[in-house]
C-alpha positions as CSV (number, residue, x, y, z in Angstrom):
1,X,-14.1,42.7,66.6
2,X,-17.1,44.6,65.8
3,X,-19.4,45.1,68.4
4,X,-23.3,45.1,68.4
5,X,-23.8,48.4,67.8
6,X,-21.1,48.5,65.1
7,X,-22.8,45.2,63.5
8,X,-26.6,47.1,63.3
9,X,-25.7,50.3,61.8
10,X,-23.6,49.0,59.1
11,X,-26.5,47.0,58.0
12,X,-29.4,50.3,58.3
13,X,-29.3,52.7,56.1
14,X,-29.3,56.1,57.9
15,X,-30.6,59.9,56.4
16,X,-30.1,63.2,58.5
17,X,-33.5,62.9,59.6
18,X,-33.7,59.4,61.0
19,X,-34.2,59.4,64.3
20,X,-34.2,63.0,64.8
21,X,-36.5,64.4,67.4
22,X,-38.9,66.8,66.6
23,X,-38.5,70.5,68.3
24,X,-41.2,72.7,69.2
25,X,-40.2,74.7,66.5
26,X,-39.8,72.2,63.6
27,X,-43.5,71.8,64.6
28,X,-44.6,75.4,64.5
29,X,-43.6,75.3,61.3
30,X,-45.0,72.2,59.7
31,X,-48.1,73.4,60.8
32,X,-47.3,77.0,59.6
33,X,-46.8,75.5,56.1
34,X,-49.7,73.3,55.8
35,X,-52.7,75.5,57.2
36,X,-51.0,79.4,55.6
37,X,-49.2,77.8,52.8
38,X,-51.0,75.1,52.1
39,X,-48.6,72.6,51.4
40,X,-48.9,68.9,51.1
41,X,-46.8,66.2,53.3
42,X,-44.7,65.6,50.4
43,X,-43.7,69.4,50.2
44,X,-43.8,70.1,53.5
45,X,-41.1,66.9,54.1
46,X,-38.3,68.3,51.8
47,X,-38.8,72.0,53.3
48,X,-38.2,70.1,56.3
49,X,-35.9,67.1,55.4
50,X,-38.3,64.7,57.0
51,X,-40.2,62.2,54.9
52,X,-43.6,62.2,54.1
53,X,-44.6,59.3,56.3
54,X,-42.8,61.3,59.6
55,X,-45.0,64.2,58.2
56,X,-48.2,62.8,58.1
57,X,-47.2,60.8,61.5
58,X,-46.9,64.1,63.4
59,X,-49.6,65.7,62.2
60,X,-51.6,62.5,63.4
61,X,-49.9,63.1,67.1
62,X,-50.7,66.5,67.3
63,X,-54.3,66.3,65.8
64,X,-54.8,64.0,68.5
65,X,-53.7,65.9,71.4
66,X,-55.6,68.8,70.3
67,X,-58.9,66.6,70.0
68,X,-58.3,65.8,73.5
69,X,-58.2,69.4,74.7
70,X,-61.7,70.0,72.7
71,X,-63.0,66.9,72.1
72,X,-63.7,68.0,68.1
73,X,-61.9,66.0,65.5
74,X,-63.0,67.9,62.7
75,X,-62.4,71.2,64.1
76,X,-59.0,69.8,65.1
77,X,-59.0,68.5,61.1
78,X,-60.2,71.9,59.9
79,X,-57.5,73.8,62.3
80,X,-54.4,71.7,60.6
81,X,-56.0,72.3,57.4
82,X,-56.2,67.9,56.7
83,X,-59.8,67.7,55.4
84,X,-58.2,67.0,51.5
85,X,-55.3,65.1,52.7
């Protein structure tokens, strides 16, 4: 008898990243290799073995908790070096 759990993860495909929470560090440097390095989301995900969607969806958290500290979104833009992306 298989139970629920069993049942939903034989039918979702799973990576090494899903579900995988971010550390403080992962962050650091995601952020290190965009604004120093320069690297797009699609770089910056196999350096990490993330996608590019979980990428570009933290960068969107963090840009948003540092506009709400200074209340600037395109310092906060220019700061994670997003203006081209």
């Amino acid at each position: 008898m298989h139970t629920r759990s069993q049942k939903m993860s034989a039918t979702i495909p799973t990576t090494r990243s899903t579900l995988r929470r971010w550390t403080q560090s992962e962050e650091r440097e995601m952020i290190r290799l965009r604004r120093y390095e320069n690297m797009t989301f699609h770089q910056i995900a196999a350096e990490l073995d993330r996608s590019p969607e979980a990428i570009k969806l933290r960068f969107e958290k963090l840009v948003a908790e540092h506009v709400e500290g200074t209340g600037n979104v395109s310092e906060a833009l220019r700061w994670f070096n997003l203006a081209l992306e």
